[in-house]
N, C-alpha and C positions, 0 to 999 in steps of 0.2 A: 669390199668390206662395207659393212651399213655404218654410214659416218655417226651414229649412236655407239656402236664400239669402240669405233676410232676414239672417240672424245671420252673413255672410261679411262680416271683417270687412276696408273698406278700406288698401291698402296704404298703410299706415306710411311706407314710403320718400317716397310721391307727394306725400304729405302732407307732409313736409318739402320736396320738393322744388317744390311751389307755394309755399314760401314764397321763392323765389327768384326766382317768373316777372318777367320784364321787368327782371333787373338781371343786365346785362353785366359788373358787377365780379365777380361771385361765382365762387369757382372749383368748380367740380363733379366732385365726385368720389362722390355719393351710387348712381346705380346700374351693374351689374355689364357695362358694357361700355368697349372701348376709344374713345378720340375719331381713331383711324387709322381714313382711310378704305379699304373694301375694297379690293383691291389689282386694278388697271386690266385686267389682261388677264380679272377674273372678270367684272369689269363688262360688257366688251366681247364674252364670250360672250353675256352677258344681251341684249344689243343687237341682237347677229346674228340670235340666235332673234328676238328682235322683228321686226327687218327683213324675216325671211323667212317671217312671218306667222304662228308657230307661238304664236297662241294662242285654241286650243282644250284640252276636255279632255283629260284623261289619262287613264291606268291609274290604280285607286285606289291601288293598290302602290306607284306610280311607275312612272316607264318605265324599261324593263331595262336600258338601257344604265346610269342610276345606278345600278341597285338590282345590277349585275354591279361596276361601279366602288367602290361601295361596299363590297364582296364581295371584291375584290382589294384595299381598304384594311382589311378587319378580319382578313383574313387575313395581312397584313403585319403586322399587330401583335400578333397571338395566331394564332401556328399550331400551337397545342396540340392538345387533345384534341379541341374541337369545328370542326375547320379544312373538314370535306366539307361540303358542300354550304350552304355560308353563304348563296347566291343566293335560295334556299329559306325563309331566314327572315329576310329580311330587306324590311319595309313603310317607305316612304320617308313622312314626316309633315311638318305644316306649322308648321315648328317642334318644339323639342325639347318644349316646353307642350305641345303638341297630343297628339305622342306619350306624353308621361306622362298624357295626361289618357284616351287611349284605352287603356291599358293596363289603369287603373283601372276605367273603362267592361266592358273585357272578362273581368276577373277577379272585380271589389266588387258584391256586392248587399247593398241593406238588411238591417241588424243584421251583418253580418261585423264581426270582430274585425281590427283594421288597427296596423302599429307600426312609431312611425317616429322612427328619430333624428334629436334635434336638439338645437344649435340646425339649423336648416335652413330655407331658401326657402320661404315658407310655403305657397307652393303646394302641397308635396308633402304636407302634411297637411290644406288645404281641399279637394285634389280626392276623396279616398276617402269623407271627409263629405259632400261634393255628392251623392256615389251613396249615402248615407244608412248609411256604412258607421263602426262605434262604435270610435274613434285613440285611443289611448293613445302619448305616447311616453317614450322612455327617454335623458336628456339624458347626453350628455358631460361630465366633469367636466372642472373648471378646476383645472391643477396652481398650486399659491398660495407655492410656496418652489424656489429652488434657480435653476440656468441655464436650465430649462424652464420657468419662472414665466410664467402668462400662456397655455400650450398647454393644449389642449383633448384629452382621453385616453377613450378608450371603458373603460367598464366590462363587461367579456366574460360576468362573473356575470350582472350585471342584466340587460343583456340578454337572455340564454340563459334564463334565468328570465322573460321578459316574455312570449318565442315559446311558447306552448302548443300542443296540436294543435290547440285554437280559433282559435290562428291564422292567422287566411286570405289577410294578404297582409307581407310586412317589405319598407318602404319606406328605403333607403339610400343616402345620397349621398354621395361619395369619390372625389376630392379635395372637401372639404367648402364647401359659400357658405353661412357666411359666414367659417367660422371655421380652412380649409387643415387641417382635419386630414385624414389618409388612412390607409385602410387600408395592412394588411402584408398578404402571400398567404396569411399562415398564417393570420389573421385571418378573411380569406373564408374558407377552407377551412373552419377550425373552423364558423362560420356556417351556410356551405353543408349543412356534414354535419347540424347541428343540424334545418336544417331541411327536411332530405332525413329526417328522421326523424316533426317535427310534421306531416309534409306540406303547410308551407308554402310560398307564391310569394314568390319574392324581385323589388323593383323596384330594380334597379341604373339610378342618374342617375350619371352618369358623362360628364359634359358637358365637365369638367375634364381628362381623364386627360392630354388632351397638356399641361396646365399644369401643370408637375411639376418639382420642383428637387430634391429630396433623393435621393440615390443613383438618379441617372436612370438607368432601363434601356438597353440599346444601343437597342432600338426608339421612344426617345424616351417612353414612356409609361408612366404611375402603373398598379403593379398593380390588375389588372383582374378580377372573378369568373370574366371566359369562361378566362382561364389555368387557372381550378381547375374550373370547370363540363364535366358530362357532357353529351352533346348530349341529353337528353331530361331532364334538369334542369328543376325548375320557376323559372325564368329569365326577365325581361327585362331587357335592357340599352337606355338611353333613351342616344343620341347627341342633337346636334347642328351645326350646320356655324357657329352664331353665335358660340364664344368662339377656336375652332384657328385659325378662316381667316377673322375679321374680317369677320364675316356676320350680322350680329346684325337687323340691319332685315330681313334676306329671308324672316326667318321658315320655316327646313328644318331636317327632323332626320331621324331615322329608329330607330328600334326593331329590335333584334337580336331574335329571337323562335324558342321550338321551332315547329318545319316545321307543328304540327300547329295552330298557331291563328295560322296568318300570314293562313290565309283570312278568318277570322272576324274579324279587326284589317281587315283589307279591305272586308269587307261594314260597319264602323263606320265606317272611310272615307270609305264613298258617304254616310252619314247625318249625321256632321260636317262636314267638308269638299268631299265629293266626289273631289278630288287636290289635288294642289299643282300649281302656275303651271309651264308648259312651260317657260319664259325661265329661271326660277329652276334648275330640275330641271335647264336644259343650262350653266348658271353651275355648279352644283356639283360636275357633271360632271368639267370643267375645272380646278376647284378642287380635287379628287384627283387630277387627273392631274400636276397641276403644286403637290402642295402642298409640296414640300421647296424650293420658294420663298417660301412664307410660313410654314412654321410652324413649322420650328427658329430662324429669324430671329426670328418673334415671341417666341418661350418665352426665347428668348437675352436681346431686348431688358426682355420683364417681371420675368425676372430682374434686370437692374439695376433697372429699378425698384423694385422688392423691396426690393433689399441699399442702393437711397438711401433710401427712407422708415424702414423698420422700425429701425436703428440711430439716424436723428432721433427717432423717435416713444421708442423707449427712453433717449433722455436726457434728455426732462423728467420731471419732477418728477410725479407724480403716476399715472402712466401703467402701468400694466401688459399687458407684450406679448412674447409668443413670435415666435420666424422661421417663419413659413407653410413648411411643404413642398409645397404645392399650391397650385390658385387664383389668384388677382387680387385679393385682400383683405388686407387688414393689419386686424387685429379685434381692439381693445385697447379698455380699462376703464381710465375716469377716477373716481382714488379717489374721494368726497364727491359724487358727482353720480351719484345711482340713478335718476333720471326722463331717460334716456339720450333720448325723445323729444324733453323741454322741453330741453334741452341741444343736442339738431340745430338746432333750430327757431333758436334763439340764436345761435348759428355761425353759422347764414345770415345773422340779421339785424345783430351788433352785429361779426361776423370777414369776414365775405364768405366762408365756407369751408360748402360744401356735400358734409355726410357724412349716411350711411342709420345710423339708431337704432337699437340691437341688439335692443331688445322687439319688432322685426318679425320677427324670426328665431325669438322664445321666450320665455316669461316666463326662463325661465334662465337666457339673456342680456340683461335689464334692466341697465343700469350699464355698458353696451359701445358701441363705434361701430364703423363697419364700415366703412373706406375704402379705396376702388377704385382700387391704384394703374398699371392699366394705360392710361397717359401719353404720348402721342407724345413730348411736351418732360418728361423728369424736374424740369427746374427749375419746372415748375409743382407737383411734390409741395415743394420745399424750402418755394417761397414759401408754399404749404399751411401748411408745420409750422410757419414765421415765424407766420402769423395766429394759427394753433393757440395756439402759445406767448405771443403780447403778450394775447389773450384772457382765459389762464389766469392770466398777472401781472395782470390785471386785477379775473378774479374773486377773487384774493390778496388786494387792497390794500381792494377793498369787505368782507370777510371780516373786515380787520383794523383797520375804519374808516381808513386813511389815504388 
């Protein structure tokens, strides 16, 4: 085994969330998807293709009818400077994982210099190391005073000083998981140009952009780099179809990419996966055709979810937390408890309340938790913070020997 495997370490989340298996009290809110089932007419494409036998392979790309459908959804939402021929670069993956993992694949070799902010999915900094590529990253600060207390702020110094011309790939994610922060456009821009100068590649994960609350654009989405990206940019943008349209088990995504290595994402295609599932590719299909049935309704309904948790969570006692402007998370720091793991783990067993521990995102965020509050039923986050809350009177009263 390549001792770079050996040393990948276990998800943290899973690990608390086996401590949950086989009890039906516990409520879960530990990882990053909604408990709404995919909405029936996607399902029901997936079925037709079945029924009509369509399953054999595909094009590694995808087949063009998504990879055009998808192409008329990225152009509805940035039809800026890179708006011609998006069909062109655009590779359909199995999964939004797959596609960041093949990006990494076609850009990281052994010893490149890789940088990536976080806290963040920790994916995005075990896959550049799998390719034997040497991460550094450059964390977000936590504002600690004021009505921002609790939000997570990039430092534009540090960073711009982390990118050298040694660096070969900046790995970023906006709207952020775990922690909602997002870029500004002026933000990417500055970046973009920074790194149109070290001649670095930028990997934009931007999985989130339709989950976006703070000054929503008319086109429903969080600024995005292709708004400021020239088309021959050194660019990828990692989609997927698992958080906008309640797709999360289909495992699809797809990579926005310059025209000139959409082949060479294809030729890695046949050697990871070969394609993605005909049935899946014609649900997606479907799923852009018809998504202003699901995904201003979704982003509508997560926002109440949002604005029920984050104000309970901000009026206990010990808590520290900002309003997300992106995402499906509410990521708050419980003052006196730094082993934010042994604290999940706890939850489950003495609360019945199942949350992801924020040292899986970063040593930076050690002393954080990170809960999913995208909820069919909201009253399952209330009864959440009730647990939350008779917990913490509890770890009070042990504290104070009563």
């Amino acid at each position: 085994m390549r001792a770079v495997v050996d040393q990948l370490e276990e998800s943290r989340i899973r690990e608390v969330a086996n401590e949950g298996l086989g009890r039906p009290d516990v409520l879960k809110f530990w990882f990053g998807e909604s408990d709404e089932v995919t909405p029936a007419f996607i399902r029901e494409a997936a079925m037709a293709s079945l029924q009509l036998g369509e399953t054999f392979y595909a094009h590694n790309l995808g087949l063009p009818e998504l990879r055009q459908a998808i192409a008329v959804y990225t152009h509805g939402l940035h039809p800026g400077r890179c708006a011609d021929h998006w069909f062109d670069r655009i590779a359909v993956t199995s999964g939004g994982v797959n596609g960041l993992m093949l990006a990494s694949q076609v850009l990281v070799e052994a010893g490149d210099d890789v940088v990536v902010i976080t806290p963040a999915w920790p994916n995005l900094a075990a896959q550049p190391q799998i390719m034997g590529a040497l991460v550094k990253t450059v964390s977000l600060n936590v504002v600690e005073s004021g009505d921002q207390a609790g939000a997570w702020v990039l430092d534009m110094a540090a960073l711009l000083a982390a990118i050298t011309p040694a660096t070969r790939l900046l790995i970023v994610n906006a709207p952020n998981n775990p922690t909602g922060w997002t870029l500004s456009r002026e933000e990417q821009s500055t970046i973009l140009a920074h790194c149109r100068c070290t001649g670095t590649w930028v990997l934009a994960d931007e999985v989130y952009e339709r989950l976006y609350y703070a000054g929503q654009s008319a086109n429903g989405a969080a600024p995005s780099f292709l708004d400021v990206a020239e088309p021959d940019d050194r660019l990828i943008v990692a989609h997927s179809f698992s958080k906008s349209f309640l797709m999360t088990g289909w495992r699809l995504g797809w990579l926005v990419l310059p025209a000139a290595l959409t082949h060479a994402v294809g030729k890695l295609i046949e050697f990871n996966t070969s394609c993605a599932p005909v049935f899946t590719q014609r649900a997606a299909v479907v799923a852009l055709q018809r998504g202003d049935e699901v995904t201003p309704a979704l982003v509508a309904h997560l926002q109440a979810c949002r604005d029920t948790l984050v104000p309970l969570l901000q009026s206990l006692s010990g808590v520290t937390l900002a309003m997300p402007p992106g995402g499906m998370y509410a990521f708050f720091r419980l003052d006196g408890q730094p082993d934010c793991l042994d604290v999940a783990k706890r939850l489950v067993r003495e609360a019945g309340l199942g949350l992801a521990p924020g040292s899986a995102f970063g040593p930076e965020a050690a002393g954080w938790l990170r809960w999913c509050f995208a909820s069919r039923d909201p009253q399952r986050l209330v009864q959440g913070v009730e647990r939350l809350q008779a917990w913490l009177r509890d770890q009070g009263k042990k504290a104070t020997g009563l």
